[in-house]
C-alpha positions as a Python dict, from the first residue, in 0.01 Angstrom:
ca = {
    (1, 'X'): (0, 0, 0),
    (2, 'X'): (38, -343, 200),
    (3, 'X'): (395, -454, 276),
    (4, 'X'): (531, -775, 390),
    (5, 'X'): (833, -993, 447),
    (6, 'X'): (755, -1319, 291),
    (7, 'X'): (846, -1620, 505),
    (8, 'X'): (1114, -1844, 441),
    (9, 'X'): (1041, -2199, 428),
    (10, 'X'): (1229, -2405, 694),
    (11, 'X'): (1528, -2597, 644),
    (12, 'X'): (1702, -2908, 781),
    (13, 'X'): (2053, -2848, 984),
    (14, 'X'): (2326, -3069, 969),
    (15, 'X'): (2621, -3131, 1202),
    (16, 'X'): (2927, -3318, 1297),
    (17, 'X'): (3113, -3298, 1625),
    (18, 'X'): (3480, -3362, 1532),
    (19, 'X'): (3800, -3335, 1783),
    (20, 'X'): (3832, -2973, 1705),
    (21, 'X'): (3460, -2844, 1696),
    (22, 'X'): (3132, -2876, 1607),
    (23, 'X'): (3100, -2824, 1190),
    (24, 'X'): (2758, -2744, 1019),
    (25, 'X'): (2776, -3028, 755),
    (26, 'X'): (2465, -2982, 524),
    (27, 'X'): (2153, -2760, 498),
    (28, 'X'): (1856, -2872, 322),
    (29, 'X'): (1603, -2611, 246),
    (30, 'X'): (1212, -2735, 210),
    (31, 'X'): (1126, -2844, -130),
    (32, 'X'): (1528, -2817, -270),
    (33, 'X'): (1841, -3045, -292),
    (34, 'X'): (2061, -3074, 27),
    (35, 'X'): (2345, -2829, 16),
    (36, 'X'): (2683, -2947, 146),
    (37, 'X'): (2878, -2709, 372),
    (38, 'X'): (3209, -2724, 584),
    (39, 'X'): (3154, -2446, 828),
    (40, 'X'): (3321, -2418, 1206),
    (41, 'X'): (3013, -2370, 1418),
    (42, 'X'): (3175, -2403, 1734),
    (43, 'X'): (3586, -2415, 1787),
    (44, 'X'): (3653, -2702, 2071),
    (45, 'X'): (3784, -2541, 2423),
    (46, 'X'): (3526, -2215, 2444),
    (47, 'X'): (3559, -1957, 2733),
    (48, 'X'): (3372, -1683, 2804),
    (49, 'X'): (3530, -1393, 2624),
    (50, 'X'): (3704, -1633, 2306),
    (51, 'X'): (3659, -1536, 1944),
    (52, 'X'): (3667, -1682, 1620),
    (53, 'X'): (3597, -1517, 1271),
    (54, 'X'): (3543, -1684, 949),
    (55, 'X'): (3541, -1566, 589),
    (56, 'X'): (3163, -1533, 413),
    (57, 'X'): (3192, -1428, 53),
    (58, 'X'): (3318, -1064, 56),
    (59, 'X'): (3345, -1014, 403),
    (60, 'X'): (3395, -1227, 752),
    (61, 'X'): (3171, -1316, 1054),
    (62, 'X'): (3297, -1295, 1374),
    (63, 'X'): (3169, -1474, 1686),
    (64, 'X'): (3253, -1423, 2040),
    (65, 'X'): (3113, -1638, 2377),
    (66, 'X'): (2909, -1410, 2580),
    (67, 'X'): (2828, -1704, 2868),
    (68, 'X'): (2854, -2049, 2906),
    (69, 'X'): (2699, -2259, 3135),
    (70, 'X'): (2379, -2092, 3225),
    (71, 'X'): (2058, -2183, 3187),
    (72, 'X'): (1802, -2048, 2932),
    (73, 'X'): (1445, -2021, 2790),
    (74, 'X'): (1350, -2107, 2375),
    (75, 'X'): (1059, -2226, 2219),
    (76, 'X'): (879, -2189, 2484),
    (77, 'X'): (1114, -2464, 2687),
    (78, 'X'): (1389, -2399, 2960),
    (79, 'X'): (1761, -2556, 2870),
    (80, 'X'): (1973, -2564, 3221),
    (81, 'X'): (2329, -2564, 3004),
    (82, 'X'): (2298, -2255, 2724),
    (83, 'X'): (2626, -2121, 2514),
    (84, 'X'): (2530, -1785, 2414),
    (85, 'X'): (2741, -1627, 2128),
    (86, 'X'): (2757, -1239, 1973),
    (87, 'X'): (2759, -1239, 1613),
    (88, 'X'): (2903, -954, 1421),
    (89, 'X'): (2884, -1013, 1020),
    (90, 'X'): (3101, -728, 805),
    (91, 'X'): (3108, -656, 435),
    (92, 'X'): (3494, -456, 386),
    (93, 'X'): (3463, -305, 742),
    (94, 'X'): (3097, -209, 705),
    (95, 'X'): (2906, -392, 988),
    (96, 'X'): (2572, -551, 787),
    (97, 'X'): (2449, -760, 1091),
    (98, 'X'): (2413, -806, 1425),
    (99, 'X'): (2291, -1075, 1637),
    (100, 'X'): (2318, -1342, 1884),
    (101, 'X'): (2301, -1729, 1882),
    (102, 'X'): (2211, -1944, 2171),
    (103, 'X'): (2304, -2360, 2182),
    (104, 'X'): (2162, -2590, 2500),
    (105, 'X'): (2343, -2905, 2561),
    (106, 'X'): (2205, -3210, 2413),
    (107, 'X'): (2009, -3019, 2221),
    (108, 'X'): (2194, -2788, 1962),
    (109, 'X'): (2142, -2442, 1798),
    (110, 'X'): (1805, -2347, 2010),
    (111, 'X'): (1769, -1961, 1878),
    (112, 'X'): (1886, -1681, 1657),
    (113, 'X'): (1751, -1425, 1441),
    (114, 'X'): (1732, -1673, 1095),
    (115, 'X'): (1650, -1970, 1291),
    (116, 'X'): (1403, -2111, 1570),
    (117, 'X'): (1359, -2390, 1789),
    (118, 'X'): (992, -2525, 1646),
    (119, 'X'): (995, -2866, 1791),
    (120, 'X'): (1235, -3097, 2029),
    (121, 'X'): (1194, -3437, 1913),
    (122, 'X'): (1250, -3728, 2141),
    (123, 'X'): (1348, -3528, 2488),
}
């Protein structure tokens, strides 16, 4: 028997920096309509240590700053100003996923487990 994850087909990220964060605005999948979305991304005023959760159908996703302000590697690149976030999704109180996201100034969301940095346009 041959198993496999099929791949997802890559999608287009969307955002707006606004006086009290960074939203995710729309997502547009490959081949499908643009979707649009209000979702905090990043709260203004982060420390190391700072949390945020948000709700996500049944259950909430929680985010907390690991480090900010060091550099880091993606893609194959180096990014000298990184924001690295642990992600903790729940269902009830039953943890489903765990996971971390990493953002480089200028740049953006550079790497987590869903998504990938596959090409920096214009730096």
């Amino acid at each position: 028997m041959i198993v496999a994850r099929k791949a997802k087909p890559a999608a287009e990220l969307s955002y707006a920096l606004r006086p009290d964060g960074i939203w995710n605005t729309a997502v547009k999948a490959e081949g499908s309509a643009s979707q649009t979305l209000r979702r905090l991304v990043l709260p203004a005023s982060l420390r190391v240590g700072s949390s945020w959760k948000e709700p996500r159908g049944s259950g909430e996703v929680k985010r907390v700053v690991r480090s900010a302000g060091c550099s880091c590697k993606a893609a194959g690149r180096s990014f000298a100003d990184c924001l690295v976030l642990s992600v903790v999704q729940k269902t009830g109180n039953k943890v489903t996923r765990l996971y971390t996201e990493t953002y480089a100034a200028g740049v953006g969301l550079i790497e987590d487990n869903q998504w990938q940095l596959v090409g920096v346009k214009g730096l």
